[in-house]
C-alpha positions as CSV (number, residue, x, y, z in Angstrom):
1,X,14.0,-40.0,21.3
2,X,12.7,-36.7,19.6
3,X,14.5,-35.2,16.2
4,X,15.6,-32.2,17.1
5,X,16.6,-30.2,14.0
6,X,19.5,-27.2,14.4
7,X,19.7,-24.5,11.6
8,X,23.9,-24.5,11.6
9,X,23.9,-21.3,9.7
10,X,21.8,-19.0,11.2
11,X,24.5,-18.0,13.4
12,X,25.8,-16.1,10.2
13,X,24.9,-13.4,8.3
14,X,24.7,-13.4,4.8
15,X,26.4,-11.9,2.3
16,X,26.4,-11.8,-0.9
17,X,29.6,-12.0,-3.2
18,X,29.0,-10.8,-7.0
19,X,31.4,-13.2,-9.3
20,X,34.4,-11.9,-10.9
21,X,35.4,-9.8,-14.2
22,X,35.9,-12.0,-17.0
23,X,39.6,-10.5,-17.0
24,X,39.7,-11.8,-13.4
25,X,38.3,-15.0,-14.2
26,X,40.8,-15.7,-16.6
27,X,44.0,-15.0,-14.5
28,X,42.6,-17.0,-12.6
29,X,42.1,-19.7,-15.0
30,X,45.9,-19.2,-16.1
31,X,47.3,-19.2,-12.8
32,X,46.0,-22.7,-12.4
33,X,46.4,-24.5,-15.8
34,X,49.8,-23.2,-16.2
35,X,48.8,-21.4,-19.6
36,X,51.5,-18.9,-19.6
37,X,51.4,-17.4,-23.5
38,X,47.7,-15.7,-25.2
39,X,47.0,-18.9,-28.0
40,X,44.6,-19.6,-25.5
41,X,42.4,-17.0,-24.0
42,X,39.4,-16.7,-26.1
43,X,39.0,-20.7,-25.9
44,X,39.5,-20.0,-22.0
45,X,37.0,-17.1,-22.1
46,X,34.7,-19.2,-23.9
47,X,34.7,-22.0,-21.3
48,X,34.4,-18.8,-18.0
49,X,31.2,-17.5,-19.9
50,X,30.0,-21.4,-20.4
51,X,30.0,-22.0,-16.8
52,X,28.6,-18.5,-15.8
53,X,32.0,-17.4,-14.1
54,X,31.6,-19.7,-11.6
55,X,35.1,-19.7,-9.8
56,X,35.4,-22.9,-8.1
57,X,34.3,-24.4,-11.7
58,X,37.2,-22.3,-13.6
59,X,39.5,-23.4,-10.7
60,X,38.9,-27.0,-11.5
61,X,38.7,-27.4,-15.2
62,X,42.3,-25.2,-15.1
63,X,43.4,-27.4,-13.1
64,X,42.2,-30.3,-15.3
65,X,44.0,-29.0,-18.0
66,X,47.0,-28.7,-15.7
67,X,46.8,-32.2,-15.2
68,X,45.4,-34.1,-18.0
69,X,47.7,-32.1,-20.6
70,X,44.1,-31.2,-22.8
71,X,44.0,-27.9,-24.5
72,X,41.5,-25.3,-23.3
73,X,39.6,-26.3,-26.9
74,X,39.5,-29.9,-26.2
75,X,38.1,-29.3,-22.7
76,X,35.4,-26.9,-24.4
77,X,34.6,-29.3,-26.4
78,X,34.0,-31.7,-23.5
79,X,31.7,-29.2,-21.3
80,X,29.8,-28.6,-24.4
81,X,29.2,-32.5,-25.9
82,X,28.6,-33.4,-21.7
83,X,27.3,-30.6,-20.3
């Protein structure tokens, strides 16, 4: 039997997606944490610029906050004593 290897993607083109504004980043941020009031937002900016406004990163540590009732300070302080 002979190992046949298929490049999936080269069917599609690439294209490259630039991240979002930092403002963007942090509606986004909001919208899933369910931070609705401003006590927050330089703890939450602080956490988008530690993880380079990676989206699907601020989409899951919002939602971690969501769900584990943390505050955006207590989460820094997590990313930054874990990595």
């Amino acid at each position: 039997m002979r190992n046949i290897r298929i490049n999936m993607y080269s069917a599609f083109e690439k294209i490259n997606i630039s991240k979002l504004s930092p403002e963007d980043c942090l509606k986004l941020y909001k919208k899933h944490s369910g931070v609705k009031d401003n006590k927050q937002d330089e703890t939450i900016k602080e956490i988008i610029k530690t993880v380079d406004y990676h989206t699907l990163t601020v989409v899951l540590i919002a939602k971690t906050q969501h769900e584990s009732g943390y505050s955006a300070e207590k989460l820094l302080e997590i990313i930054k004593t874990n990595g």
